[in-house]
C-alpha positions as CSV (number, residue, x, y, z in Angstrom):
1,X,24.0,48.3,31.5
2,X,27.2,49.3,33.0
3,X,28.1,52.9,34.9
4,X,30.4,53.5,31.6
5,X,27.2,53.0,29.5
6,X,24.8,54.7,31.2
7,X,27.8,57.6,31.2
8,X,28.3,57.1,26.8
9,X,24.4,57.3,26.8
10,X,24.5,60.7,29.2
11,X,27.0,62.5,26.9
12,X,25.4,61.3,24.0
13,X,22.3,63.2,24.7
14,X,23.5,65.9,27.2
15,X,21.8,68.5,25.0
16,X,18.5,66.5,25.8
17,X,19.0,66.2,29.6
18,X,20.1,70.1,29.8
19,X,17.0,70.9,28.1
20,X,14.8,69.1,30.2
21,X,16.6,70.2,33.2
22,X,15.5,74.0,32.0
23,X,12.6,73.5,31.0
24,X,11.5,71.8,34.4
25,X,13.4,74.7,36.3
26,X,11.8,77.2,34.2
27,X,8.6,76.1,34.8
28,X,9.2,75.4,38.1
29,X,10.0,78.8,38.6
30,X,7.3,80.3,36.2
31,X,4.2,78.6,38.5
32,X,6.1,80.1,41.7
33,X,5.7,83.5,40.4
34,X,2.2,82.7,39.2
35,X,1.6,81.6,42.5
36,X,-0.1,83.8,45.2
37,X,2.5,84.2,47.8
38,X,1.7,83.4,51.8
39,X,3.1,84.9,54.6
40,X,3.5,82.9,58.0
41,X,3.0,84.3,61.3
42,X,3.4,82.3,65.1
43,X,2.8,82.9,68.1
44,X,4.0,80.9,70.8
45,X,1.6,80.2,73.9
46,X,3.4,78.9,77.2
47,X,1.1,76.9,79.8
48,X,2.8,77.6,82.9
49,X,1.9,76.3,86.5
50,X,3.0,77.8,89.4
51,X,6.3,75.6,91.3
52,X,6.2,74.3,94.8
53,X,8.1,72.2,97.1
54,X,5.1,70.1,97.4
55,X,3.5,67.1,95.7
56,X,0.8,68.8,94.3
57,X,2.7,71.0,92.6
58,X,5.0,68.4,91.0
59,X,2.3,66.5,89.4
60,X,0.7,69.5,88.2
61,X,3.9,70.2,86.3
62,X,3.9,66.4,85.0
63,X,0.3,67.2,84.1
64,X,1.4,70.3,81.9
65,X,3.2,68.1,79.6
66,X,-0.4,66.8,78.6
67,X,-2.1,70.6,78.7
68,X,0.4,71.2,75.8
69,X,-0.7,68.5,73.4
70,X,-4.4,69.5,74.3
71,X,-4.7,72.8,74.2
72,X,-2.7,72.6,70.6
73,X,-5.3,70.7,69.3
74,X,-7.8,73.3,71.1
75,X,-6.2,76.0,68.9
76,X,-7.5,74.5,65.9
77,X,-10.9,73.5,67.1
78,X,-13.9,74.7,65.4
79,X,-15.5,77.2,68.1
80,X,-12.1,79.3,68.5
81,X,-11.6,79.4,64.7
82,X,-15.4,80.6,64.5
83,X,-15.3,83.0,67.3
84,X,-11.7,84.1,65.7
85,X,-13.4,84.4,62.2
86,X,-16.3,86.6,63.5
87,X,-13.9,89.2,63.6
88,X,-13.4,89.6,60.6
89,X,-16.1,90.5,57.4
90,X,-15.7,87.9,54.8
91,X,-13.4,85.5,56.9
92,X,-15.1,82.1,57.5
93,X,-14.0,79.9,59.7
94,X,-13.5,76.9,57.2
95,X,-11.1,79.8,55.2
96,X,-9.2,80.1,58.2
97,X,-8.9,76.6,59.4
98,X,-6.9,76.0,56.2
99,X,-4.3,78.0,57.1
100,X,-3.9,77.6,60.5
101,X,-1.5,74.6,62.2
102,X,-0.7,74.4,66.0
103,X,2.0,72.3,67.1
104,X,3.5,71.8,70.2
105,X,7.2,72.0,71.1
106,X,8.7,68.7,72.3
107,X,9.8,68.6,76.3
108,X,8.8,71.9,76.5
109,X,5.3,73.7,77.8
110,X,5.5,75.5,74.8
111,X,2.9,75.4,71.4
112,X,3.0,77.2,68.9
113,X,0.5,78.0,66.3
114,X,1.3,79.1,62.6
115,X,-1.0,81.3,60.8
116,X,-0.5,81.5,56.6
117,X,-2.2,84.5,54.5
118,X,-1.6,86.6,51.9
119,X,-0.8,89.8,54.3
120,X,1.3,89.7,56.6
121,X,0.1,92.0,59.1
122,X,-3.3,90.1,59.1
123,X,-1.3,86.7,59.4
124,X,0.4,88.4,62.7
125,X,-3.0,89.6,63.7
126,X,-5.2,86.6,63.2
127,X,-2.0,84.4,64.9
128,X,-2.3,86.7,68.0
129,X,-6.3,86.8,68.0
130,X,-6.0,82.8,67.8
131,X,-4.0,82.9,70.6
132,X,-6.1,85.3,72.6
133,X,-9.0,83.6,71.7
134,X,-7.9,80.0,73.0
135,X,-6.9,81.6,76.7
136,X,-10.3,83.9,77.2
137,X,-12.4,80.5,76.2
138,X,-9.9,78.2,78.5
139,X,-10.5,81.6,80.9
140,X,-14.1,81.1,80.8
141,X,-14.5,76.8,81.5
142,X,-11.8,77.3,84.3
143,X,-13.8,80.2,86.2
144,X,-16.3,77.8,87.3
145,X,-13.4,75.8,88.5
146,X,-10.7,78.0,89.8
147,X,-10.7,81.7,90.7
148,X,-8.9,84.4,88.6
149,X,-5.6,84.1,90.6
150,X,-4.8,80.0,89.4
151,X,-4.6,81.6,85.2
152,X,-2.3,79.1,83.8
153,X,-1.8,80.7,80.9
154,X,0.7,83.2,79.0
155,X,1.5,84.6,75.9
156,X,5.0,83.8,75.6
157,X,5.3,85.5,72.3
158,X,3.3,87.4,70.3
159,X,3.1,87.1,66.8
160,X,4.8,89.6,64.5
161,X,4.8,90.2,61.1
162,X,7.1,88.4,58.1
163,X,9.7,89.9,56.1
164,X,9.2,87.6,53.4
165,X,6.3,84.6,52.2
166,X,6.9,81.0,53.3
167,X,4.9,80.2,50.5
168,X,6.0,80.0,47.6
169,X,9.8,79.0,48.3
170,X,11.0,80.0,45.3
171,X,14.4,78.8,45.9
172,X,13.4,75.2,46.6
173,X,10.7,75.0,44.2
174,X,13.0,76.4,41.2
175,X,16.3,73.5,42.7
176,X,13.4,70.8,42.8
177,X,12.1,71.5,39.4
178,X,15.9,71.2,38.1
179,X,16.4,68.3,39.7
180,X,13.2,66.5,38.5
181,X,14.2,67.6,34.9
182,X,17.4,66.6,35.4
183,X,16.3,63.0,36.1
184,X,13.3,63.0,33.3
185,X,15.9,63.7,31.5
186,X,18.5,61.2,31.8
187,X,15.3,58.9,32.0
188,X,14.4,59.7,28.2
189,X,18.1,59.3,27.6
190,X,18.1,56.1,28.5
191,X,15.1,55.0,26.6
192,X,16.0,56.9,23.6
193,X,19.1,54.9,23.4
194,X,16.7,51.5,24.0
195,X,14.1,52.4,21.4
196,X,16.4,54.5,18.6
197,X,17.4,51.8,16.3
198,X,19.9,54.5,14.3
199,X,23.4,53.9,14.0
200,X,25.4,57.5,14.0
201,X,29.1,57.1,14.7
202,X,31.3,55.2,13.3
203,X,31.8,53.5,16.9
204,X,28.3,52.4,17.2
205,X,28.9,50.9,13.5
206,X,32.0,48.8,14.4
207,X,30.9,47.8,17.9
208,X,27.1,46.5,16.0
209,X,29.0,44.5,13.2
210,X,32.4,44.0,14.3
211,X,33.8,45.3,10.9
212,X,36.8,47.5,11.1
213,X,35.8,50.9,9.4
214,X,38.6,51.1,6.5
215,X,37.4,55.0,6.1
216,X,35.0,57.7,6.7
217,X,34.2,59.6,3.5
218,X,33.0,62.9,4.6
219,X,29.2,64.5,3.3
220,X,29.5,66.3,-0.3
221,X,27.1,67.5,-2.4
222,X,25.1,65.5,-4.4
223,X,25.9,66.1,-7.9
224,X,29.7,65.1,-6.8
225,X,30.9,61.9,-8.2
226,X,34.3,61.4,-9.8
227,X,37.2,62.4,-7.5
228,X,40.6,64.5,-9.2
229,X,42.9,64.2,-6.4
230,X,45.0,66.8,-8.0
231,X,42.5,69.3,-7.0
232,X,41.2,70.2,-3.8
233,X,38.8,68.1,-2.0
234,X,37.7,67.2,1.5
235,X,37.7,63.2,0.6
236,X,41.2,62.9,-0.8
237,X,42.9,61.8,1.9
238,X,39.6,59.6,2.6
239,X,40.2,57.7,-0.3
240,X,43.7,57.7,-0.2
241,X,43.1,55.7,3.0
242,X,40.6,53.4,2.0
243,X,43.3,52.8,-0.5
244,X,45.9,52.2,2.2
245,X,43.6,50.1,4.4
246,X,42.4,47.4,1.3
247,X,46.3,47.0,0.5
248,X,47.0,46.1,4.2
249,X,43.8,43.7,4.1
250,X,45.7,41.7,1.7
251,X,49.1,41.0,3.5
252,X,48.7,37.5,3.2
253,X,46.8,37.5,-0.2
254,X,46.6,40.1,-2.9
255,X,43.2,42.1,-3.0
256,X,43.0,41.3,-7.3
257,X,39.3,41.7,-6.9
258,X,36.6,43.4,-5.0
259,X,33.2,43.8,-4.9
260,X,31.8,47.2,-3.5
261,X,28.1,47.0,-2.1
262,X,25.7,48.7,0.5
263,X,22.4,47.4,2.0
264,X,19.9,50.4,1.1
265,X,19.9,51.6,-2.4
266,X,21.7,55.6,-2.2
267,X,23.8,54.9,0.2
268,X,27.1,55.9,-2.3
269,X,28.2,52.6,-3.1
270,X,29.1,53.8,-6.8
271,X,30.6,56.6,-6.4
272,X,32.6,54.9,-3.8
273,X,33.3,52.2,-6.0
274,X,34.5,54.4,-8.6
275,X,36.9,56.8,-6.5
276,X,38.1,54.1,-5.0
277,X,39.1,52.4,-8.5
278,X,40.2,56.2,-9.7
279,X,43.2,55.7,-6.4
280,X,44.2,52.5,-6.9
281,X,45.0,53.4,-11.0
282,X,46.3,56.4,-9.3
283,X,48.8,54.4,-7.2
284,X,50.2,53.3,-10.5
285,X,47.9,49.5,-10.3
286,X,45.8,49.0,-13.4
287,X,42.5,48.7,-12.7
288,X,39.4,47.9,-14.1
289,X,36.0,49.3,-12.8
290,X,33.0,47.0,-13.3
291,X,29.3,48.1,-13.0
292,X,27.7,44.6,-12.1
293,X,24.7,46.7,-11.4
294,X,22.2,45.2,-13.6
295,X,19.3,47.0,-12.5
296,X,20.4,50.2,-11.8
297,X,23.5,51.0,-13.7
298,X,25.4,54.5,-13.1
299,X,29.1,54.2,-13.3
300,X,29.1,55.4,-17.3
301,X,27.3,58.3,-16.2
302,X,30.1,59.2,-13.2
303,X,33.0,58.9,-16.1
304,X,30.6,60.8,-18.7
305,X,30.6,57.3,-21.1
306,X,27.9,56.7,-24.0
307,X,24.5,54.8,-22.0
308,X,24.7,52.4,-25.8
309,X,28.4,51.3,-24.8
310,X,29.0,47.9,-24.7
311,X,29.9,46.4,-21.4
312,X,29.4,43.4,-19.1
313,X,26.2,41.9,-20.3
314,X,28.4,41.8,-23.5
315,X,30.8,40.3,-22.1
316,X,29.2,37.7,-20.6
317,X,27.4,36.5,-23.9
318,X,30.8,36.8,-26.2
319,X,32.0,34.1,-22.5
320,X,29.3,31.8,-23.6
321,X,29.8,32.3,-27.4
322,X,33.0,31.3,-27.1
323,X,33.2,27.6,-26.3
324,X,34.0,26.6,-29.8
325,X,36.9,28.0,-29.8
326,X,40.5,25.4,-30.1
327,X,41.4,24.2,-26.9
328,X,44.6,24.0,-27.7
329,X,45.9,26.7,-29.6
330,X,46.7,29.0,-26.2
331,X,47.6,26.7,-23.7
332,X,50.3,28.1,-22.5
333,X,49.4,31.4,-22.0
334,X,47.1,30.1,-18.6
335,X,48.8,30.4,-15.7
336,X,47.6,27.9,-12.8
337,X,47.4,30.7,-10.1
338,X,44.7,32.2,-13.0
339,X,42.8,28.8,-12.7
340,X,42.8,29.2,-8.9
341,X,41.5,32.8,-8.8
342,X,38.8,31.5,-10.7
343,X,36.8,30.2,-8.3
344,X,34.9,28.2,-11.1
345,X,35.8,24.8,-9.9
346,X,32.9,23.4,-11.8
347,X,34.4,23.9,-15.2
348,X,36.5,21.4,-16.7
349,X,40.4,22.8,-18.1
350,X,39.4,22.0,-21.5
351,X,36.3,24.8,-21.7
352,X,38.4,27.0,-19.2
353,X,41.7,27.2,-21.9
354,X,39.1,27.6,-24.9
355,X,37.3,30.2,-22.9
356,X,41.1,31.9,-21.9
357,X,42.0,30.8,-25.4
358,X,40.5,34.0,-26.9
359,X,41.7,37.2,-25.9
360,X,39.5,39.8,-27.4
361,X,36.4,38.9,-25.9
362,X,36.6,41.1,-23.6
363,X,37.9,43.9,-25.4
364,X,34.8,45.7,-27.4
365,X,33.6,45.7,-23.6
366,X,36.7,47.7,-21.9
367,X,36.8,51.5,-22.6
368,X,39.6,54.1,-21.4
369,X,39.4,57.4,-19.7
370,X,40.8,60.0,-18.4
371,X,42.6,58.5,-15.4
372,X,45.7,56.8,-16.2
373,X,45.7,53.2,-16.1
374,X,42.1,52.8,-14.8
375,X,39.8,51.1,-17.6
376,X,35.9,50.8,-17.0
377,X,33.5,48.0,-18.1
378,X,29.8,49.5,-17.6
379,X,27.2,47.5,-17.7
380,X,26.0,47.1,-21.0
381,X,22.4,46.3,-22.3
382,X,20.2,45.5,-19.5
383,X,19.1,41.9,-19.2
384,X,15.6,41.1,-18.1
385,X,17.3,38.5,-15.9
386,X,20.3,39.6,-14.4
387,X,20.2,37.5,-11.1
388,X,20.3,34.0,-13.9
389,X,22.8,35.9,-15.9
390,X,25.2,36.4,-13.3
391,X,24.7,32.6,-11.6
392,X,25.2,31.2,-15.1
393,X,28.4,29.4,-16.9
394,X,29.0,31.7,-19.1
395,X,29.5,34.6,-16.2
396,X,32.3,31.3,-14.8
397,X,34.0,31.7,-18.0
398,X,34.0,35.5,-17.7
399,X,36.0,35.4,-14.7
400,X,38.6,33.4,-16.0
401,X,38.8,35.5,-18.8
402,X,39.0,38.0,-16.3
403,X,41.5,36.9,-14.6
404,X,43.6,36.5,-17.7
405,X,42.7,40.0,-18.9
406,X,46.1,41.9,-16.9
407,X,44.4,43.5,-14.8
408,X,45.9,43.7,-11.5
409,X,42.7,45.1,-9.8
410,X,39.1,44.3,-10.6
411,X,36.3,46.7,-8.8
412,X,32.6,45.2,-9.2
413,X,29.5,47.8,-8.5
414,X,26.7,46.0,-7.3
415,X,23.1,46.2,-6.5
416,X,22.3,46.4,-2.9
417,X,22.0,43.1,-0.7
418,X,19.1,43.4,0.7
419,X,16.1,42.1,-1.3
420,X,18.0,41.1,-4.4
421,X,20.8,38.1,-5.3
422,X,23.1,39.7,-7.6
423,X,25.8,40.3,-5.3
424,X,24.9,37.8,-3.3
425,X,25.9,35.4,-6.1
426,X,29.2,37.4,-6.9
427,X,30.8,38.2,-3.2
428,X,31.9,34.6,-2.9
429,X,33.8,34.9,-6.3
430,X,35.8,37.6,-5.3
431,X,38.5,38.6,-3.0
432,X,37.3,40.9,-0.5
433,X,33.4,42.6,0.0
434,X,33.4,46.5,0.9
435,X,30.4,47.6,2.4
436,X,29.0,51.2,2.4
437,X,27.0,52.2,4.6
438,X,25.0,55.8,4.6
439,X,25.6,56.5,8.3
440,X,23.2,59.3,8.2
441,X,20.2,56.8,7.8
442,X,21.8,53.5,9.1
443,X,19.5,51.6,11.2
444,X,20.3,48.4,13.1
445,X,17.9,45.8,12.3
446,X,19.2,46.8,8.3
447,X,22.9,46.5,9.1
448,X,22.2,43.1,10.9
449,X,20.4,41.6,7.9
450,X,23.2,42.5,6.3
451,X,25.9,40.8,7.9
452,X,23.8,38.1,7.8
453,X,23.0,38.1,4.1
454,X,27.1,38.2,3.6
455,X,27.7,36.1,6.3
456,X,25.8,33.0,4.1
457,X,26.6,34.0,1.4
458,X,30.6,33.5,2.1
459,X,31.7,36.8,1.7
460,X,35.0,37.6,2.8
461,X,34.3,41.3,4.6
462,X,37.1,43.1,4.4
463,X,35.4,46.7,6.2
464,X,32.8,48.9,6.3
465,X,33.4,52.5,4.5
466,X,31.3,55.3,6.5
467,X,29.4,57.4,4.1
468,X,28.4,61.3,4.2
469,X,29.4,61.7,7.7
470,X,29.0,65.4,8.5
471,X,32.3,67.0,9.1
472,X,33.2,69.3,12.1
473,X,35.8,71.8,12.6
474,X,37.5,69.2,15.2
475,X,37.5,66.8,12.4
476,X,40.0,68.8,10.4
477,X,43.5,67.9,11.9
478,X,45.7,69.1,9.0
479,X,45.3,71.2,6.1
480,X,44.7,69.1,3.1
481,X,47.8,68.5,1.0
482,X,47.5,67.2,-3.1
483,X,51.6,67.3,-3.9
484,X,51.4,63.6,-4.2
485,X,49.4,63.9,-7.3
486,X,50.6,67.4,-9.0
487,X,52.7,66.1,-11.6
488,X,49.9,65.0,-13.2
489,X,48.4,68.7,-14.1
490,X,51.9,69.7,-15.9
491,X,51.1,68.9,-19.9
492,X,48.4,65.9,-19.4
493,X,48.6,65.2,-22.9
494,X,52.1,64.1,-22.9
495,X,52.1,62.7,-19.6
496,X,49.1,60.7,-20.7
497,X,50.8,59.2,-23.7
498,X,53.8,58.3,-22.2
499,X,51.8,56.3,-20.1
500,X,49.8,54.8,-21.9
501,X,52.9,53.9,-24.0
502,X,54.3,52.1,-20.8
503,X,51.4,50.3,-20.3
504,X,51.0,49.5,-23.7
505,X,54.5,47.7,-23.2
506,X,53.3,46.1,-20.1
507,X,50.1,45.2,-20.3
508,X,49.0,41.4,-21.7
509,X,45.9,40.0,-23.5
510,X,42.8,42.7,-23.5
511,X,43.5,45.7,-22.1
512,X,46.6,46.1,-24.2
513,X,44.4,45.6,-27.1
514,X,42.6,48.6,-25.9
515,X,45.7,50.9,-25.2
516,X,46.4,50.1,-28.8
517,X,42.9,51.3,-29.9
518,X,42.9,54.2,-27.8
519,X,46.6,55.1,-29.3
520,X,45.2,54.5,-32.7
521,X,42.2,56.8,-32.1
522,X,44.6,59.6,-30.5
523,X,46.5,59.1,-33.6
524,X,43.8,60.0,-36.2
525,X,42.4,62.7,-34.1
């Protein structure tokens, strides 16, 4: 990993880190005070030798240098700590040798020896009774030796007592506990990051698939499906540039047809698919929404259609009923570019003009709603076969009738990829895949399968669309605006069949045959 990753990782889970870092430091600091504090007392003890002009004298001053280290080591030694002990009830000399150190003072004939206890008064005391003790025994070994008058030895300094405990150092244990939390926590950062297999931003997404992210639809409630962009709304402008971003896709070649998928079922693919239809009809582009879902159908219940409407099963089966039909009698009426969008290379021109031949097949199947120009084709009766139905000749035929329909965008619904072939057989039969992805409960080992499913498959993956992504304050840059759309709340009814008038007028084959129902219907009612 690079310094700029480790750094991403470190803001990523700073809250993780700081909590670790005060937790540590806490409990650093709570066993301090837990802890019994120690106060230290020393007393320095200075071997000094009498100076001379003479020899003697000079190497009894080298000599000192070796009295120093001794006689530190004598401090310590078990019959001055006994003899030192004796003076007090309930001290034993073990107890006492714990806290008592002696160390001498480097190129000096100086020692010192350190005394810790809980008092420091008796610290001083037993310090100074150490010290005491170590000269009268040295007294007593050098009588037989020397006379009173050749005493080497001095107290220097006697001990006093402390102001505060040596033990515990709050301070340092408190900055060490922080700093060990500190780095337990950047250590669980790291391996958070190496072990959490979630994707959470929309960075992380594009950077594991490489997709650009055409938009980020912000988290609603659940019952929310259907989008009226004259009406206030978070996602509006999401849309609006999901809308934007699929019409750039196709500089070099006209988006006519999409397919809309996720991985995971619930990830919002549907209701994406349909707000995203609602837009482009809103845009003015007639557009016809297609639930392809064979398994799991939900788009007539997002526009409040009839669950016994007919839709593309139906279709499908008038495409294969149809091959009877005189190949001759509408030849005219196919346009090459229509044979190309096809992507039916298999059929032969003679079933494709019979099939493009009749005009009303796909009618009964096409229903109107409430959003100008925007027709919807739900799924119909559920086949127990959907993955043959869709592979088959008859759904070939469809999509030229399809193309021939005047539609100028087609929006497929389909099942998720992973685990089933049903889009998997359509994405290479459209323009351009959407993927949606549930960003609250993306994981990367899915997303990969993904891509990979699409990837042999053919798909031609136009983007990912980041789904209920929680909004922040921060995210909120302008207030939301609906002008563009207002017109359309001034006297619906009329504006609605003006339109529909215009399209009427505009609009070839089957879904002009449907305007012409729907007019009819208005008419009676």
């Amino acid at each position: 990993m690079t310094l700029a990753q480790h750094w991403t990782i470190i803001v990523k889970h700073y809250k993780l880190i700081v909590i670790c870092a005060l937790l540590a430091g806490l409990g650093a600091l709570g066993a301090s005070k837990l802890m019994t504090p120690l106060y230290q007392a020393t007393v320095l003890v200075q071997i000094a030798i009498p100076s001379g002009n003479n020899q003697t004298d000079y190497n009894s001053l080298l000599a000192s240098d070796q009295l120093v280290q001794t006689e530190a080591i004598l401090a310590t030694s078990d019959p001055v700590l006994r003899e030192v002990a004796s003076h007090y009830p309930g001290l034993t000399a073990d107890q006492l040798s714990r806290g008592v150190t002696a160390t001498p003072k480097l190129n000096t004939q100086l020692f010192e020896i350190d005394v810790l206890d809980a008092s420091p008064s008796r610290a001083a005391m037993l310090a100074n009774d150490i010290a005491t003790t170590l000269i009268q025994q040295q007294l007593r070994m050098m009588q037989q030796q020397r006379a009173q008058a050749d005493n080497f030895f001095l107290i220097a300094q006697p001990a006093q007592p402390a102001l505060s405990p040596v033990r515990p150092n709050i301070l340092l244990n408190t900055g060490t506990g922080l700093l060990m939390g500190l780095l337990l926590g950047i250590l669980l950062a790291i391996l958070l990051e190496q072990f959490d297999t979630h994707v959470r931003t929309p960075e992380e997404l594009k950077q594991l698939l490489d997709w650009p992210i055409l938009t980020t639809v912000w988290k609603a409630d659940a019952s929310e499906g259907a989008i009226d962009p004259k009406k206030p709304h978070g996602n509006v402008e999401s849309y609006r540039i999901l809308r934007t971003n699929i019409g750039f896709s196709g500089t070099d070649k006209p988006m006519r047809s999409l397919v809309v998928t996720s991985g995971s079922p619930n990830e919002g693919k549907s209701t994406v698919a349909a707000n995203l239809a609602i837009f482009m009809a809103r845009a003015g582009k007639k557009t016809l929404l297609i639930d392809a879902d064979l398994r799991h159908p939900v788009i007539h219940e997002i526009f409040h259609l009839s669950a016994d409407k007919k839709g593309l099963s139906n279709a499908i089966l008038a495409c294969n009923m149809s091959t009877d039909i005189d190949m001759f009698a509408n030849q005219q009426s196919i346009p090459d570019t229509l044979l190309s969008l096809s992507s039916v290379s298999k059929l032969n021109r003679t079933s494709l003009l019979s099939v493009a031949g009749n005009r009303t097949l796909l009618e009964p199947s096409i229903h109107t709603v409430d959003v100008p120009n925007l027709f919807v084709m739900p799924s119909g009766p559920l086949p127990p076969n959907s993955s043959e139905l869709l592979d088959s000749k008859a759904m070939q035929r469809f999509f030229i009738a399809l193309a021939n329909c005047g539609a100028e965008v087609v929006i497929f619904d389909t099942p998720p990829l992973l685990g089933l072939s049903d889009t998997s057989i359509l994405t290479p039969k459209v323009d351009g895949t959407l993927v949606v992805v549930d960003i609250t409960r993306a994981k990367r080992g899915r997303l990969k399968q993904v891509q990979t499913v699409l990837a042999q498959s053919g798909a031609q993956v136009l983007g990912c669309v980041v789904n209920k992504q929680d909004r922040s304050r921060s995210d909120i840059l302008y207030p939301f605006y609906y002008g563009a759309d207002a017109h359309e709340g001034t006297d619906n009814h009329n504006v609605k069949t003006r339109e529909l008038a215009a399209l009427s007028s505009a609009t070839p084959h089957a879904l002009k045959a449907v305007v012409q129902s729907h007019q009819a219907h208005s008419t009676k009612s």
